[in-house]
PAZA-450259 format. One line per field, with one value per residue: residue in one letter; residue number from 1; x, y, z of N, C-alpha, C in turn. Coordinates in steps of 0.1 Angstrom, whole numbers, plus 5000, padded with zeros to 4 digits. Example, Ala and Ser with C-alpha at 12.3 -4.5 7.8 and 13.67 -1.06 7.14 Angstrom:
! PAZA-450259
resn = c(A;S)
resi = c(1;2)
n_px = c(5132;5128)
n_py = c(4943;4978)
n_pz = c(5078;5071)
ca_px = c(5123;5137)
ca_py = c(4955;4989)
ca_pz = c(5078;5071)
c_px = c(5132;5129)
c_py = c(4967;5000)
c_pz = c(5078;5079)
This chain:
! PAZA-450259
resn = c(X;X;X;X;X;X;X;X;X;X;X;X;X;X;X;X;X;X;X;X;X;X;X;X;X;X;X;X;X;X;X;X;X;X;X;X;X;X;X;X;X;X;X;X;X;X;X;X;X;X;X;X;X;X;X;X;X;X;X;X;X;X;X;X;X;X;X;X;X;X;X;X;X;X;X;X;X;X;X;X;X;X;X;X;X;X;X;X;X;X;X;X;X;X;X;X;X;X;X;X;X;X;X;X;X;X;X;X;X;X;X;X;X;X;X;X;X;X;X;X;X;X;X;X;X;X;X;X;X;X;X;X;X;X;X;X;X;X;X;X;X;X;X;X;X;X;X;X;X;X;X;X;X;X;X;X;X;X;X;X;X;X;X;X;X;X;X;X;X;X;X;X;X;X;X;X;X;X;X;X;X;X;X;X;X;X;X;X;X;X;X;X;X;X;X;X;X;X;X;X;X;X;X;X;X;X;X;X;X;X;X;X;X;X;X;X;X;X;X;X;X;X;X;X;X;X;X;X;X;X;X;X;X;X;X;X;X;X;X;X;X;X;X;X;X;X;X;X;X;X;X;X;X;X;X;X;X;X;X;X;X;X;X;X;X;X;X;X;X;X;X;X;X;X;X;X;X;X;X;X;X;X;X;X;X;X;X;X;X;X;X;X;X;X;X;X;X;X;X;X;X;X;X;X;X;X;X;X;X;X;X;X;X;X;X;X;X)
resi = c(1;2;3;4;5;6;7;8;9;10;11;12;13;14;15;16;17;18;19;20;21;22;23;24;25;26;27;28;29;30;31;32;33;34;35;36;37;38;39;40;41;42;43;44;45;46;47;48;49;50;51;52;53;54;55;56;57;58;59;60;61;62;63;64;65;66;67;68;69;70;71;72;73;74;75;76;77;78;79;80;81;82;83;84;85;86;87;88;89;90;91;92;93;94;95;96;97;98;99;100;101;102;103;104;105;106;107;108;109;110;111;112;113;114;115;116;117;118;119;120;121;122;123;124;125;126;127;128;129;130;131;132;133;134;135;136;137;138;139;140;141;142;143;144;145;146;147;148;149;150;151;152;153;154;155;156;157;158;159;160;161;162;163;164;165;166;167;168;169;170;171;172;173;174;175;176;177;178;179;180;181;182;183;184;185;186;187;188;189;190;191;192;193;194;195;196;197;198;199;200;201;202;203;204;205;206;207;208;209;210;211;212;213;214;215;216;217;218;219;220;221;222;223;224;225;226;227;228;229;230;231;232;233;234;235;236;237;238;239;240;241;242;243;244;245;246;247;248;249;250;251;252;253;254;255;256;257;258;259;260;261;262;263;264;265;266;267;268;269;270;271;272;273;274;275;276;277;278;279;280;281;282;283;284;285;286;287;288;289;290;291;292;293;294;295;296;297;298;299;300;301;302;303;304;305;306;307;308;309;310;311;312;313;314;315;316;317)
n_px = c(4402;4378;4354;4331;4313;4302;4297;4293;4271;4255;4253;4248;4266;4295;4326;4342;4337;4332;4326;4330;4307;4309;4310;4302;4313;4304;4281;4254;4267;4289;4288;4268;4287;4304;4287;4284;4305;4309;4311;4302;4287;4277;4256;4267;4246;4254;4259;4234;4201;4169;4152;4172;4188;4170;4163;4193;4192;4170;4182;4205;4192;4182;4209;4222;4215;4220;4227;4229;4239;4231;4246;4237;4247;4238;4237;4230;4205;4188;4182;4166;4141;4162;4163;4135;4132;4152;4141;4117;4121;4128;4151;4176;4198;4217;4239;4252;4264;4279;4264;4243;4233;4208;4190;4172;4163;4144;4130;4136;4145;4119;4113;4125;4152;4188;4209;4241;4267;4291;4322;4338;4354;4354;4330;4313;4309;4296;4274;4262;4259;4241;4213;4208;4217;4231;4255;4291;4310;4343;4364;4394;4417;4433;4415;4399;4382;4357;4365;4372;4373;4393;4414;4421;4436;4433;4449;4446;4423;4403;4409;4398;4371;4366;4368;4353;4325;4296;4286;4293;4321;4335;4364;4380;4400;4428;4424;4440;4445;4446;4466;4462;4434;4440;4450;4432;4415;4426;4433;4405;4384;4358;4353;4362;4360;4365;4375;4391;4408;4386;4372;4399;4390;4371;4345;4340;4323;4334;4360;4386;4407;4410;4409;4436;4455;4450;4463;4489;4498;4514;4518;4525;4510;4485;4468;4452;4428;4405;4397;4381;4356;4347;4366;4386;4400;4421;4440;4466;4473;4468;4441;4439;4460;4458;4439;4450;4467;4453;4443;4464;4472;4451;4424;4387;4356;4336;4357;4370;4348;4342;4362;4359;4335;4313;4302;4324;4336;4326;4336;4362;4362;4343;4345;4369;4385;4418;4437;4414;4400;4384;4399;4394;4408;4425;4454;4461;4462;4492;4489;4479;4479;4475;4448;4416;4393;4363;4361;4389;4400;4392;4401;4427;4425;4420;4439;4462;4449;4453;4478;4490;4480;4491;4521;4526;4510;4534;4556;4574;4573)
n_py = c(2010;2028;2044;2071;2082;2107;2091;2059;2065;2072;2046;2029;2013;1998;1999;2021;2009;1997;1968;1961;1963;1937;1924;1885;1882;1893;1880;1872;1855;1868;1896;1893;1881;1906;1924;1913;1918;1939;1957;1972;1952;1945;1936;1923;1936;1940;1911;1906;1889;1901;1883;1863;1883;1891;1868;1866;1890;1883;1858;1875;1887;1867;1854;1876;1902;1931;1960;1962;1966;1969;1968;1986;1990;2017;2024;1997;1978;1969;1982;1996;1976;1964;1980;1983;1958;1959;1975;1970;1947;1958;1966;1993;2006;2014;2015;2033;2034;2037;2056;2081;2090;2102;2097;2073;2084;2096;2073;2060;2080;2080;2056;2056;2051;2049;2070;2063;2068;2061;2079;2094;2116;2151;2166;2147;2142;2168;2164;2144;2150;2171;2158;2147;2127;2111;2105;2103;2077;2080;2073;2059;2059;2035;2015;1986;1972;1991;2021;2057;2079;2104;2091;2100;2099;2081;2094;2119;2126;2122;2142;2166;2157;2160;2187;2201;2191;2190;2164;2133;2113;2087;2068;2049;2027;2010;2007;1983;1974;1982;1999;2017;2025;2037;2062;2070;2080;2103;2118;2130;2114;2095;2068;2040;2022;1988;1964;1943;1932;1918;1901;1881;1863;1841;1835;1848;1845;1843;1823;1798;1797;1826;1839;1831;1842;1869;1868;1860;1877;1913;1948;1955;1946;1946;1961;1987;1989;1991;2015;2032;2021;2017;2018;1995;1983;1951;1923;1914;1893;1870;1880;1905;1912;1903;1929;1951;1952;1952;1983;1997;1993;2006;1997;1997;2009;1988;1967;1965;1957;1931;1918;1920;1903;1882;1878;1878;1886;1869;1847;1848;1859;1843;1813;1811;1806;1817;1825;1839;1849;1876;1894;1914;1938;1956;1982;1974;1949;1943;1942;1916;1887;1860;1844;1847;1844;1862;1871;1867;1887;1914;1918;1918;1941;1958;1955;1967;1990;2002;1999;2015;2041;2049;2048;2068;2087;2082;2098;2125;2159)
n_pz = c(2846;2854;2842;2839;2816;2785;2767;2779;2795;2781;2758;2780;2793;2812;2804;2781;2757;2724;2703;2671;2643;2624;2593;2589;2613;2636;2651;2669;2692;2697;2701;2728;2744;2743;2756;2777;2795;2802;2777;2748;2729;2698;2662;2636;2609;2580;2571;2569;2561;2568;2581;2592;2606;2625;2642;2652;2666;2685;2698;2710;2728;2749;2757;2768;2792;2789;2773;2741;2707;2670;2634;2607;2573;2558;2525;2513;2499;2511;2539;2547;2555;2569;2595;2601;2608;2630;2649;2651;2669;2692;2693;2709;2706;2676;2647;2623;2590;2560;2546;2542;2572;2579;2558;2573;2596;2613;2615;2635;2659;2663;2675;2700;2695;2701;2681;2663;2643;2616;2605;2585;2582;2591;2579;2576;2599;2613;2596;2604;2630;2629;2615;2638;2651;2681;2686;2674;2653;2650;2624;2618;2583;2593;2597;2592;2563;2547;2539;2541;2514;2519;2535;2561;2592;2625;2642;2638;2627;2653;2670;2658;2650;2678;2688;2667;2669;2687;2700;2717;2706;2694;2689;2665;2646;2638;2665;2691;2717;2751;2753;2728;2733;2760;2750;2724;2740;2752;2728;2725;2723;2735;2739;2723;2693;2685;2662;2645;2666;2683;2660;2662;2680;2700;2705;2682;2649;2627;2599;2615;2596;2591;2613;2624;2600;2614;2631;2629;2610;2603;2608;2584;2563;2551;2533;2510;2484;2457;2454;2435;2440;2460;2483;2506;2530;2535;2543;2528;2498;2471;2458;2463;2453;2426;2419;2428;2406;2383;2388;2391;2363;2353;2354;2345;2369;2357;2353;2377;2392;2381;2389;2416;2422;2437;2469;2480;2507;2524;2515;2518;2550;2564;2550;2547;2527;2521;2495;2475;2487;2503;2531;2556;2574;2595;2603;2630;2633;2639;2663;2676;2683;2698;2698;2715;2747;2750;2772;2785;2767;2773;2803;2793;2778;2801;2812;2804;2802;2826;2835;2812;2819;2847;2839;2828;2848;2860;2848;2849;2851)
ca_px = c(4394;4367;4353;4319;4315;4289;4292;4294;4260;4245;4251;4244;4277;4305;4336;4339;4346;4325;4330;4325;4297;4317;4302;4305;4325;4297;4270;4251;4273;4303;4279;4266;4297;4309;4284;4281;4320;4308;4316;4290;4282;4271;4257;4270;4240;4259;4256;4220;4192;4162;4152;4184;4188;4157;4173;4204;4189;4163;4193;4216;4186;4186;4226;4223;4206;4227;4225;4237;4232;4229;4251;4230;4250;4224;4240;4219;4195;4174;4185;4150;4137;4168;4161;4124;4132;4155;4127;4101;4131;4127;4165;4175;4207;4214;4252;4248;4276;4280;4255;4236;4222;4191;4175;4160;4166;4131;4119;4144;4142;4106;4111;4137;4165;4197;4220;4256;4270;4302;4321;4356;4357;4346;4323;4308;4307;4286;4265;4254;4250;4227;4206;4202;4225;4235;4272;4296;4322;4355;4369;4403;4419;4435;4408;4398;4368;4355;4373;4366;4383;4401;4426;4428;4440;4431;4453;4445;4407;4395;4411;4396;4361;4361;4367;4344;4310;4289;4278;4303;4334;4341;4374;4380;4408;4440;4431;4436;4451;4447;4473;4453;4424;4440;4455;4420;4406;4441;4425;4391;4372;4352;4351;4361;4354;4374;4369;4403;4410;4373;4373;4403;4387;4369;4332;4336;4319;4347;4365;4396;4418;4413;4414;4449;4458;4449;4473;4501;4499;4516;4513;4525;4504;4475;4464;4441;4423;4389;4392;4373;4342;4346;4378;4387;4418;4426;4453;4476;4464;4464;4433;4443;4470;4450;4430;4461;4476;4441;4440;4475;4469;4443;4412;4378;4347;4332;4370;4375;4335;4346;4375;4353;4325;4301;4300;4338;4341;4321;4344;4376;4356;4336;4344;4382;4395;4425;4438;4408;4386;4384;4402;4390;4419;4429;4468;4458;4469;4503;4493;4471;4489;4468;4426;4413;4380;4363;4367;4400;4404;4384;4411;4441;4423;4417;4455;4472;4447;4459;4492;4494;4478;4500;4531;4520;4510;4549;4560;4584;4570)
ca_py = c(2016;2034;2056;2073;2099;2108;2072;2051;2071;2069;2031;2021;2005;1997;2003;2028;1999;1992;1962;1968;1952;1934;1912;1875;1876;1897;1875;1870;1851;1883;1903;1891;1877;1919;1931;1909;1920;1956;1966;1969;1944;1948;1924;1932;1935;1939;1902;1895;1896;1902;1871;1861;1895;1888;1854;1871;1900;1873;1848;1879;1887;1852;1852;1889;1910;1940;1968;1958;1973;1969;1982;1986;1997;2022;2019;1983;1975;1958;1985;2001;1962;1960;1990;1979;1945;1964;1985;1957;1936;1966;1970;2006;2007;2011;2021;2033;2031;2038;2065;2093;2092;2116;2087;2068;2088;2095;2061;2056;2083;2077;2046;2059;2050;2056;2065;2065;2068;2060;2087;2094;2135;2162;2172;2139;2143;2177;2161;2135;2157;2180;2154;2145;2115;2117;2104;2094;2068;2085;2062;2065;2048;2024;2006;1974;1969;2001;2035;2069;2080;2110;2082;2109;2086;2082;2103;2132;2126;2125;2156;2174;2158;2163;2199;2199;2186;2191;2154;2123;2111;2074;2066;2037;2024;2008;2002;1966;1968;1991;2014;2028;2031;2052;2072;2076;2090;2114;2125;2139;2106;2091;2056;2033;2011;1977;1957;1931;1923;1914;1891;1869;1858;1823;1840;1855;1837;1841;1809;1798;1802;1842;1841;1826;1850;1879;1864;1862;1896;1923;1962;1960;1932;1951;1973;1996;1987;1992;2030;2035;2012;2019;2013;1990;1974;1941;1916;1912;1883;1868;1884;1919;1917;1911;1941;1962;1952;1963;1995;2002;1993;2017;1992;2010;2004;1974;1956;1961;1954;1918;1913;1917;1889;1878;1874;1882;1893;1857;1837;1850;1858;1830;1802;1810;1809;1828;1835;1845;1859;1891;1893;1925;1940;1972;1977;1967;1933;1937;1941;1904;1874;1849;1840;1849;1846;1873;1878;1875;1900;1926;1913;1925;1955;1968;1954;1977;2009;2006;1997;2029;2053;2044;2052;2081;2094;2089;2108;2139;2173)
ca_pz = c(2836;2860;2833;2835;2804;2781;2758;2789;2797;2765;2761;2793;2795;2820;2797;2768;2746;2715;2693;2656;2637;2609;2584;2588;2624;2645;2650;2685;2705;2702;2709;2739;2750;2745;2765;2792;2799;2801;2764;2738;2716;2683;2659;2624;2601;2568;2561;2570;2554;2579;2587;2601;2620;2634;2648;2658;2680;2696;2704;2717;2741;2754;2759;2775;2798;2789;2763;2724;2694;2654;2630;2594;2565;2551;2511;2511;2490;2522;2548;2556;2564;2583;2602;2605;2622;2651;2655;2656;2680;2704;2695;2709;2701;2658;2645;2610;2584;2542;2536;2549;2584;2580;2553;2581;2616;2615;2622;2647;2668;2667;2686;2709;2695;2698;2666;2661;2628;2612;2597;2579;2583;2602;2572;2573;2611;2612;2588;2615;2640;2624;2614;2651;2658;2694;2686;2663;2650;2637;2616;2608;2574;2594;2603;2582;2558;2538;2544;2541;2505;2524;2542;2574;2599;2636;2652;2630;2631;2664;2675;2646;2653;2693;2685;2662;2672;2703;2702;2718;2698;2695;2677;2653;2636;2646;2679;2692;2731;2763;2753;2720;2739;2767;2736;2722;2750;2753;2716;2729;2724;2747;2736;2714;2687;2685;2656;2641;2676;2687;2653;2666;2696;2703;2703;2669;2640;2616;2601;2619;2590;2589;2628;2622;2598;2622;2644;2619;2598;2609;2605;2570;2558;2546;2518;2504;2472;2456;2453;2428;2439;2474;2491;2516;2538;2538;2545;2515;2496;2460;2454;2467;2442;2409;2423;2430;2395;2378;2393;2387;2348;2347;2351;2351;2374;2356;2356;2385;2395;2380;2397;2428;2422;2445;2482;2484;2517;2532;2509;2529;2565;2568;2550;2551;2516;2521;2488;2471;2495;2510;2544;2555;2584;2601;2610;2646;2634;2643;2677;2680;2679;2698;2699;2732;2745;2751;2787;2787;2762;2785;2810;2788;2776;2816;2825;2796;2802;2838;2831;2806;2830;2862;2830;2822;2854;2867;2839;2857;2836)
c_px = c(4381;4363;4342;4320;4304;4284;4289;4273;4248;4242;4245;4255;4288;4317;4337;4344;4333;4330;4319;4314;4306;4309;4311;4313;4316;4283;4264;4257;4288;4298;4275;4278;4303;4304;4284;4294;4316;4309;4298;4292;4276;4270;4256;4257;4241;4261;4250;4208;4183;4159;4160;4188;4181;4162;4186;4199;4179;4173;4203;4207;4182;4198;4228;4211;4207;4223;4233;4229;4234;4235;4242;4242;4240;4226;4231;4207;4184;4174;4172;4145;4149;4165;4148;4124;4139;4149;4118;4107;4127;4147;4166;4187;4211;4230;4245;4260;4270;4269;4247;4225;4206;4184;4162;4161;4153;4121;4126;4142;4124;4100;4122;4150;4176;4208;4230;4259;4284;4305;4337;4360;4349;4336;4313;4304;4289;4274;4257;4249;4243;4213;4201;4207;4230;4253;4275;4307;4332;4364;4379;4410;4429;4428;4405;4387;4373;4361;4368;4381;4395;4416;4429;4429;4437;4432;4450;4429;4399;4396;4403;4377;4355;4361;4363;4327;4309;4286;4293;4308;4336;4348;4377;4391;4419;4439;4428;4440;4444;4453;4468;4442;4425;4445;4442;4414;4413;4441;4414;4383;4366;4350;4359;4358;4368;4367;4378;4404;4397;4372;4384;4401;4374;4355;4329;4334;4328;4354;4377;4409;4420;4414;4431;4462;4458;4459;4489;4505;4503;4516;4512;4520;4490;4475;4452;4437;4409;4388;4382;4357;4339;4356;4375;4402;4416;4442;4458;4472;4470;4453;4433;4456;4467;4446;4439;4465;4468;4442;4457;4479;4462;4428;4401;4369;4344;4342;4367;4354;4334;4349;4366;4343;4315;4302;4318;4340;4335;4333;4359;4371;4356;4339;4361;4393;4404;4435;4430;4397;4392;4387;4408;4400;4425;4444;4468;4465;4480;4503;4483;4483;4484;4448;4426;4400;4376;4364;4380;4405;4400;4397;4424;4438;4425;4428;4464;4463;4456;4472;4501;4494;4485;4517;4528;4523;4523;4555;4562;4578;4581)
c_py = c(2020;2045;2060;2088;2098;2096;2066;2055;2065;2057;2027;2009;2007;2005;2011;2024;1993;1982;1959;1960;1949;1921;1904;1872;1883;1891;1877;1866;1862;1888;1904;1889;1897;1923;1927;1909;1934;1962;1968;1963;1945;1937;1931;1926;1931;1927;1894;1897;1897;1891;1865;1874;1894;1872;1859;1879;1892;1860;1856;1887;1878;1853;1869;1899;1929;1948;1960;1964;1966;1974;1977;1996;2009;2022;2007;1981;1975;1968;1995;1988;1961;1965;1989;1970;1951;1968;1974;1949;1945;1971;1986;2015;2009;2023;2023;2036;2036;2044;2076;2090;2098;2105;2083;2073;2092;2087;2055;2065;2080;2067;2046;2050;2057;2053;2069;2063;2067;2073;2087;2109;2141;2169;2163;2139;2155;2174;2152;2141;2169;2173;2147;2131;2116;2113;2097;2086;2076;2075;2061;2053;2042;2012;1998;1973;1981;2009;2050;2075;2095;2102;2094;2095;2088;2095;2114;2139;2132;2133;2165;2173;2164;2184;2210;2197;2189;2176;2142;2121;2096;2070;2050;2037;2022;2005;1986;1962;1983;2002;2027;2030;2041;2062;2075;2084;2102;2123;2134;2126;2100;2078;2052;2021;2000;1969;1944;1919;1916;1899;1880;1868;1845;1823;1844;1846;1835;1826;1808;1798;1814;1846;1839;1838;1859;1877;1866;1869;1907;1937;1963;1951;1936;1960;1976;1992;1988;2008;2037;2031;2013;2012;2005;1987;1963;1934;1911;1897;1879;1875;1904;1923;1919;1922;1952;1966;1954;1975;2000;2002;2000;2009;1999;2001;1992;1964;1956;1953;1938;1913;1905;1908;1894;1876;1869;1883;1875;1847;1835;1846;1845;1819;1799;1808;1822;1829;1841;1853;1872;1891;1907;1926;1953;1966;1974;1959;1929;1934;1924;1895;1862;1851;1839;1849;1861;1883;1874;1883;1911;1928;1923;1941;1962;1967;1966;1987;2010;2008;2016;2043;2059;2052;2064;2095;2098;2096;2123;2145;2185)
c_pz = c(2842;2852;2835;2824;2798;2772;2768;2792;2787;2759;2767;2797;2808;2817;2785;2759;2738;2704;2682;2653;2622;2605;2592;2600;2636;2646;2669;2693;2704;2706;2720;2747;2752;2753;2782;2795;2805;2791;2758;2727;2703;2669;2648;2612;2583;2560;2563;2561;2567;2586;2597;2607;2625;2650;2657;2669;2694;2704;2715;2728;2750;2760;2771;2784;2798;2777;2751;2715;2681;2646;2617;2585;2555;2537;2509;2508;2497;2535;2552;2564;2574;2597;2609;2617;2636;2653;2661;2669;2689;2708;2701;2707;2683;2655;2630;2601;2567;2539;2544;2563;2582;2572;2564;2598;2621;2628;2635;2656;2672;2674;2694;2709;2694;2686;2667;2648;2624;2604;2597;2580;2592;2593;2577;2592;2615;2608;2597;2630;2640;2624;2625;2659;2669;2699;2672;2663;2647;2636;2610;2598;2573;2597;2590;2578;2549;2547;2535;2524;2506;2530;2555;2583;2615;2642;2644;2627;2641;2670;2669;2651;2670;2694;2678;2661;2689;2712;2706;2706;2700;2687;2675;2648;2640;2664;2685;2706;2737;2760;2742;2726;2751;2757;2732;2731;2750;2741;2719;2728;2735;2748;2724;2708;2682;2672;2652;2655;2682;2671;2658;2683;2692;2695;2687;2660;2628;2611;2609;2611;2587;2605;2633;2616;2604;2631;2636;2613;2608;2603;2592;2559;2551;2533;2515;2490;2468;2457;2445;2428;2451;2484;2501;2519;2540;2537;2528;2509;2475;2452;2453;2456;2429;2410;2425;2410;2388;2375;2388;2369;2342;2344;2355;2359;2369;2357;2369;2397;2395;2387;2410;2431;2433;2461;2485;2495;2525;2524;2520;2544;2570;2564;2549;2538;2518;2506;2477;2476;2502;2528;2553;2570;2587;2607;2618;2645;2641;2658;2684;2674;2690;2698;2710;2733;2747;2766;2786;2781;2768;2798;2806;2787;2792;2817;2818;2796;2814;2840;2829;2817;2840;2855;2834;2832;2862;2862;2846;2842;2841)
């Protein structure tokens, strides 16, 4: 996997491999541990308040000497202070997710950052690189957490955006080995973003009864629910079924607003309640089936690009 391209560049990275910022399983030591492989690390904001992102970015410059970034959901109540503290960290990295780039690109380019943005379409794409982002996520609605309420799906995506926009392509969603990541690239992308499989591994803060599950769920183990409040995918669940059988009854926003409680997503993640918590999962799953650290997942990833490539290239035309 000798890749130099315009992400590889633009990171400052080895591999054109970015792992996701996901609540409650991206803390500082994935992070670090990502980058000092050659990937990029990313320390998932979405379930800090500042204080403890402040803690996180100062511990994963201790653990690293390497580039890492921040992802900020910008939808959040707190996401200007979030955005303040990378700033103040000297973070220069900052992914941005759930709401319009241009709010705060301002104050980021103004301290030479760089922004990447999550996005579900090629509208929502344009839209980021007008406002001056120098790449983006495409995120297709296999990937696990919140989704784009189109459901376009990877492979249907990243073509669309690389063809699309002037600005790098980094594809998302479903990919969990070597062989989607030479496929993404075989799309137009230039990177990608890893997120399910980076959760079951040693480094990730996750509990070990949803690292288990990730191991044991396969492709058809997920589901979509929350459409009306803001979709997401997770692993099939007790909780995912009142929420199905809601919505299929015809429950409105505040039902199903109920349903959803309070710090949902840490109940499942983190502390591991698996049938009422939220156990947020991209089809990827089917392709994990043990906890790996994080170097030897770097390991697997390089042995199946090379693997694929070597295929590929004996391929009689």
């Amino acid at each position: 996997m000798k890749i130099s391209n315009r992400v590889t560049n633009l990171l400052g990275i080895e591999f054109p491999i970015v792992q996701a910022g996901m609540v409650w399983v991206s803390g500082w030591r994935l992070a670090s541990a990502v980058s000092n492989c050659g990937g990029l690390g990313i320390i998932g904001a979405g379930s800090m308040k500042p204080e403890l992102l402040k803690e996180h970015i100062q511990k994963c410059k201790a653990a690293t000497d390497k580039p890492f970034g921040v992802n900020i959901p910008l939808l959040r109540g707190d996401a200007e202070d979030l955005i303040k503290t990378a700033v103040n960290e000297n973070v220069k990295i900052v992914f941005s997710s759930a709401g319009h780039p241009g709010k705060f690109i301002k104050i980021l380019k103004e301290n030479n950052v760089k922004v990447i943005h999550v996005v579900p379409s090629v509208k929502h794409g344009l839209k980021a690189e007008e406002v001056g982002c120098d790449a983006v996520v495409g995120e297709g609605v296999e990937a696990g957490g919140h989704n784009g309420a189109d459901e376009i799906t990877t492979f249907c995506l990243i073509p669309r955006l690389a063809d699309s926009l002037r600005i790098p392509v980094i594809a998302a969603g479903g990919i969990a080995d070597g062989r989607g990541i030479y496929a993404a690239l075989s799309l137009g992308a230039e990177g990608v973003q890893i997120g399910s499989r980076f959760a079951a591994t040693i480094e990730s803060s996750a509990h070990d009864n949803y690292k288990i599950r990730l191991c044991e769920a396969k492709e058809n183990d997920t589901t979509l629910i929350l459409k009306k409040i803001g979709m997401a995918r997770l692993i099939k669940n007790e909780f995912s079924k009142n929420v199905s059988d809601a919505e299929s009854s015809g429950a409105d926003v505040d039902k199903l607003k109920s349903l959803l409680g309070q710090k949902r997503e840490r109940l499942g993640i983190f502390e591991g309640e698996e049938k009422d918590g939220m156990l947020e999962a991209g089809q990827g799953i089917g392709l994990i089936n043990e906890i790996l650290s994080v170097p030897d997942l770097f390991k697997k990833f390089i042995n199946e690009f090379d693997e694929t490539a070597k295929r590929i290239s004996e391929i009689t035309v």
